[in-house]
N, C-alpha and C positions, 0 to 999 in steps of 0.2 A: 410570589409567582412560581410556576412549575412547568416546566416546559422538558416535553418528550422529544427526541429527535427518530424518524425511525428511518434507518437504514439496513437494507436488507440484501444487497448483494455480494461483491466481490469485494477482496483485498485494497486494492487499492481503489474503486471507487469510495468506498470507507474511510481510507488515509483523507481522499482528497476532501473530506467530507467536514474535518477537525478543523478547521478553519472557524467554521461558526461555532465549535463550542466554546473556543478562544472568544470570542467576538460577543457572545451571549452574556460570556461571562464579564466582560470588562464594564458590558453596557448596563449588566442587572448582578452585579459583586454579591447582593444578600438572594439572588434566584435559587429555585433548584432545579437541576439540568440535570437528567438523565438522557439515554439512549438505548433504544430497543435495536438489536441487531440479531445475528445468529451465529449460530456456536461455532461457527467455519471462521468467522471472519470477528469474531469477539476480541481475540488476542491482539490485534494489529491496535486495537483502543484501550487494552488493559492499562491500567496503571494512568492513564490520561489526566491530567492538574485540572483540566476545568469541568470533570463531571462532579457530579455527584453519587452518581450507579450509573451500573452497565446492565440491562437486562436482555438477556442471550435465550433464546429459542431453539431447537433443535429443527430442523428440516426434513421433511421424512427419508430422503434423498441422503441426509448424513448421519442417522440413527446410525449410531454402531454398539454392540454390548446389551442391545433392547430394540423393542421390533417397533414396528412405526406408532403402533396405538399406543404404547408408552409413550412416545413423544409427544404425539399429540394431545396425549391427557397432561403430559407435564407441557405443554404450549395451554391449552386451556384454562389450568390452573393460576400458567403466570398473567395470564390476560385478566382474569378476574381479579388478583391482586391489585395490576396496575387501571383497572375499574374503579377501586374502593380509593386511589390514592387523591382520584379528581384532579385530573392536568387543565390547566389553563389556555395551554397552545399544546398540538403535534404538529409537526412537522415531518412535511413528507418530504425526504431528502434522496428525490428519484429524478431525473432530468426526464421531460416529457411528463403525460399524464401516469400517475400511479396509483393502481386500480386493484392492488392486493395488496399497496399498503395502506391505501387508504379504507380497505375490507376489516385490517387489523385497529387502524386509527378508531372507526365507527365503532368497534367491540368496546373498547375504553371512554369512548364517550367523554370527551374533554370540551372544555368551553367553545374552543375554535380549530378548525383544522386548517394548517398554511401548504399549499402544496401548488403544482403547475397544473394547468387548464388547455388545450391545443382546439384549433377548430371542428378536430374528429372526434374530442372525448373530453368531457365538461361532467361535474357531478355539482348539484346544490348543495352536497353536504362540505363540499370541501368552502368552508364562507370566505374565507379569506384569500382568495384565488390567486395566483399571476399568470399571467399568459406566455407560455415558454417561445411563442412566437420563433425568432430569432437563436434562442439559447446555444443550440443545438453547434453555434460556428465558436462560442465562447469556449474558455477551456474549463472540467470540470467544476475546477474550483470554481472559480467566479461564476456559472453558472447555478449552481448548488448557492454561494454567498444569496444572490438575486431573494431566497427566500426569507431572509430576515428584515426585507424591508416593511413588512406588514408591523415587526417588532421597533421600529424607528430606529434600525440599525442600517449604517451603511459603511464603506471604503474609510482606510484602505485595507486589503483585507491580511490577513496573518499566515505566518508562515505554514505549511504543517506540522500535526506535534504527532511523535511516535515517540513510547519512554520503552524503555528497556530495564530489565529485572537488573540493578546493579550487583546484586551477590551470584546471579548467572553469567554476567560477565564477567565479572570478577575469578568464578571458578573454569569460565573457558580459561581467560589470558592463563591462569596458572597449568592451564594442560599445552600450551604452545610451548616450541621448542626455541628456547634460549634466540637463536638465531633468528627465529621471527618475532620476539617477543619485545627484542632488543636490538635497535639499529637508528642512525642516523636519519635513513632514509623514512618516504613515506610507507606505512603499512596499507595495501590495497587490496581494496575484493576485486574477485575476479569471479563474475558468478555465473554459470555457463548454460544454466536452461531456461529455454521461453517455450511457451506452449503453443505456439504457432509456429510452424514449420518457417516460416520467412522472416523470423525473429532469431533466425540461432546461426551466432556466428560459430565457424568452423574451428575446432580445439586445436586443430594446427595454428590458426591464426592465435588464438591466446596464448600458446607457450610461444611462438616467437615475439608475443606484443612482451608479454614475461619479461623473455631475456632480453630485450631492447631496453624496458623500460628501468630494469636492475642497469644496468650498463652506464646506461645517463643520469640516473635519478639514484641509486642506493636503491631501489623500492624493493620492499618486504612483500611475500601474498599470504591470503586468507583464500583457497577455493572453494566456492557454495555450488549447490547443486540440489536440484530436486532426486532424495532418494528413491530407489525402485529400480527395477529392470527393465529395459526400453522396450521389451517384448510386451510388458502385461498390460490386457487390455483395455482395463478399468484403470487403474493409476500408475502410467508409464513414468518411469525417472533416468535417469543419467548418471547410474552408480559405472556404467562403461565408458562412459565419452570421460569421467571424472578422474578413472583408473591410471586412462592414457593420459591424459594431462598431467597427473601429480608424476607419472615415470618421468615423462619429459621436462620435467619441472626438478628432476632432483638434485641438481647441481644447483639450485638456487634457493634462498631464504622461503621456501613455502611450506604450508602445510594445511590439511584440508579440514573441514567445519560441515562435516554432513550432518544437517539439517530437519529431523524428523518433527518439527514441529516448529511454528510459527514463530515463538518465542524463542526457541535458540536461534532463528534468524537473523530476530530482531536485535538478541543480545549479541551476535558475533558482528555484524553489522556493524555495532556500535562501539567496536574496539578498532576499526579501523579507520582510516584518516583519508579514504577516497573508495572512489567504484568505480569498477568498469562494467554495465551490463547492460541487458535487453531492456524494451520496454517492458511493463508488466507488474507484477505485485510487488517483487521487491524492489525496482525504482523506487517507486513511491514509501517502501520503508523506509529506504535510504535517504530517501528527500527528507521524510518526516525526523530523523536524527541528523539533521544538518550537514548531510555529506555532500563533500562536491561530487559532482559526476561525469563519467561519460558515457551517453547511451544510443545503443544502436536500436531504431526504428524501422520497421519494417513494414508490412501494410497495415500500419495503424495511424491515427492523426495525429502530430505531431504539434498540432496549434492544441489538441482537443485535451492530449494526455503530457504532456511533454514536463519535465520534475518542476516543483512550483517551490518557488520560496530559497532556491540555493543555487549556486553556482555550476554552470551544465556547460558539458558542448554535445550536442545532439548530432548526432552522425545518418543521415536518410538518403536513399540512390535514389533516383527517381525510377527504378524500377522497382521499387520499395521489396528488396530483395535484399536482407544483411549478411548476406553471403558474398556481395559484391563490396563490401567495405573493406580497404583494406589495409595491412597493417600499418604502413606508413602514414594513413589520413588519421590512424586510431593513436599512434605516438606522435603525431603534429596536435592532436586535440589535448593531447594529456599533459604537453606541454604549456599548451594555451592555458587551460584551467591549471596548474600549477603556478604562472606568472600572475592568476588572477588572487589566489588566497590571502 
């Protein structure tokens, strides 16, 4: 049997998405399970136990080094390989009806295509339908799961899986300074950018959560941060809100892990022993390497996105402003999840 999964948007819809290939794999052990994704969001499944290939597209949108019609001849090319390979099942692993993946599904031409159906938007080619009816209150995962029932696969479903390059982290911890490298205490991320304005707690409030939680706990940091300058208008980052924090920070066991690519994310992520952050891509990193967490939600759904598979304490104001969170509900939660490990 050979079963494509294709998923095509963002970071962590991606994470939440590795549940079924866990799940595919346990049910069909001699299968072959691939995934078609794009080269944005490729790395957050690198390295994954239960594929077999990862096949990555480029978007015209993220050409960089070559101009679009490159891409798209190299997107063409790979579609005609995964043609000749004859998949048995795709799956369209999009919540609601999906109507450019399943544009891409038709190109390869597999036995059956499993994806959602809504009362606004139905196709005959997709045979193996479900009706996302409802979906929509579920959270990713298990929304996303729902499609493996056509496979006679059901609950309960699996944690997230995110691996991390081990001789990348390996060669981070050896650039960390003694002091963080080595302590009693917990080692924590502390990772400070969300891409939504009502997602970003205030860097005053992480160095005093900092030195609260050194205080009580021994804790070490690790500070992440999307790099770039907050001015540029195309890919804005937090190389200044990060500046101020590590000054503020120097009296205590930290040191920073800027981040230029997914994969050193993933690896540094994965040297630490907890998180404090937004919701967003790298939650759902974090979730998929078994970190506990605490995370601050803002106007996002908290039933819909909230970390799956680990131990959290979720922080939401009902003005769903996380700016209004504040330090003391954020060291009462880090304590909570501390007594929980």
């Amino acid at each position: 049997m050979k079963i494509l999964i294709i998923r095509r948007d963002n970071i962590g819809d991606l994470i939440c998405t590795t549940p079924l290939f866990e799940a595919i794999r346990r049910q069909y052990p001699q299968a072959y399970i691939a995934a078609l994704v794009n080269s944005y969001n490729e790395p957050a499944i690198h390295g994954n136990p239960h594929l077999d290939a990862i096949f990555a597209y480029t978007k015209g949108k993220h050409a960089a080094g070559e101009s679009v019609w490159q891409a798209y001849w190299r997107r063409a090319k790979l579609l005609w390989q995964l043609r000749q390979m004859k998949f048995d099942y795709a799956i369209l692993a999009t919540s609601g009806f999906a109507g450019r993946s399943l544009k891409l599904a038709r190109m390869l031409a597999p036995e059956h295509i499993v994806g959602f159906v809504t009362e606004q938007a139905t196709s005959a080619r997709i045979d193996l339908a479900i009706e996302h009816a409802d979906g929509g209150v579920l959270h990713e995962t298990e929304d996303m799961f729902r499609l493996l029932a056509p496979l006679g696969i059901s609950g309960p479903i699996p944690a997230l899986t995110v691996a991390a390059d081990t001789a990348q982290a390996a060669a981070l911890r050896q650039q960390l300074p003694t002091a963080v490298a080595q302590g009693n205490g917990p080692l924590v991320a502390l990772h400070i950018s969300a891409r939504k304005e009502k997602q970003r707690w205030p860097v005053e409030r992480f160095s005093e959560l900092a030195h609260r939680l050194h205080a009580q706990h021994g804790a070490r940091f690790l500070v992440f941060w999307s790099p770039g300058d907050e001015n540029n208008p195309f890919h804005p980052g937090d190389d200044g809100k990060a500046a101020r924090l590590l000054a503020a920070l120097a009296d205590l066991p930290a040191a920073p892990l800027r981040t230029e690519h997914l994969s050193e994310l993933i690896a540094g992520l994965s040297l630490c022993d907890a998180a404090v952050l937004s919701d967003g891509g790298a939650m759902h990193v974090a979730a998929g390497l078994g970190k506990p967490l605490v995370c601050f939600f803002g106007n996002s759904s908290a039933a819909r996105w909230h970390p799956w598979g680990v131990p959290y304490e979720l922080l939401q104001k009902p003005s769903h402003d996380v700016s209004e969170i504040s330090v003391d509900e954020t060291v009462d939660a880090f304590g909570r999840l501390l007594a929980r490990r």
